[in-house]
C-alpha positions in Angstrom: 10.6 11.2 -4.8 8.6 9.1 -7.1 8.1 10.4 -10.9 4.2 8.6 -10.6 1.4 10.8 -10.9 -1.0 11.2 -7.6 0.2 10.6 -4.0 2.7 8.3 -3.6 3.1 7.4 0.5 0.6 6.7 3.2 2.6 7.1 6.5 -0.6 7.9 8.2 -2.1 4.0 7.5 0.5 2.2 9.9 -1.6 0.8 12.4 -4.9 0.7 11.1 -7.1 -2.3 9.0 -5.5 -3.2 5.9 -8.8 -3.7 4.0 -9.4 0.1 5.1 -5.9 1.4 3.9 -6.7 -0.5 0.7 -9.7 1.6 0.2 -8.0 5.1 1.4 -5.3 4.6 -1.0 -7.2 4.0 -3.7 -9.5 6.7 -3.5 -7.0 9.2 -2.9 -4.8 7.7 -5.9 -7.3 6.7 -8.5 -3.9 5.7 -10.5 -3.1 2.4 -8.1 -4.1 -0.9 -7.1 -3.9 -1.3 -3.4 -2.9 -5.2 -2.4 -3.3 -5.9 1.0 -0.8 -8.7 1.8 0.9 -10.7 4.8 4.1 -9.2 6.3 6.8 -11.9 5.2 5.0 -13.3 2.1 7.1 -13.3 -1.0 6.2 -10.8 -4.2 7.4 -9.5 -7.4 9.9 -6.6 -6.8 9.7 -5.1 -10.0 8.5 -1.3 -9.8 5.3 -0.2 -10.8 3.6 3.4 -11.0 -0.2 1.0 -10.3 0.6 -1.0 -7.9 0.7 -0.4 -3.6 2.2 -3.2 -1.4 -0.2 -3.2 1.7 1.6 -4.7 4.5 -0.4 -5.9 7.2 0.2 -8.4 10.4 -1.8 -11.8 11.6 -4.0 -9.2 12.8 -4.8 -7.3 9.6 -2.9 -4.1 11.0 -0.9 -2.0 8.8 3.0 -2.5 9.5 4.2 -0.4 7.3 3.9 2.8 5.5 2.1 1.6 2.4 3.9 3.4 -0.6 3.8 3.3 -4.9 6.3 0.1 -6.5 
């Protein structure tokens, strides 16, 4: 469980557009910065109550459950 305010997982996503999840997660967590990026590409693994890692495929589909870090 994640001490950062708002909701903090988005199960639901996998599978749809990235640019999409982007927008649900930030409007139901005004608190975070949705990033869509390509399964596979390097980023910073530090952990960060702003910030939502959208994985998506060559197809701009949502891989995985998009979640706070």
């Amino acid at each position: 469980m994640s001490s950062c305010p708002g909701k903090n997982s988005w199960p639901e996503l996998v599978g749809t557009n990235g640019e999409s999840a982007k927008t649900t997660i930030e409007r139901e967590n005004p608190n975070v910065g949705a990033i869509v990026v390509r399964d596979g590409t390097p980023v910073i693994t530090d952990f960060r109550c702003d910030r939502v890692w959208v994985w998506v495929n060559s197809n701009g589909r949502v891989v995985r459950a998009p979640t706070i870090g």
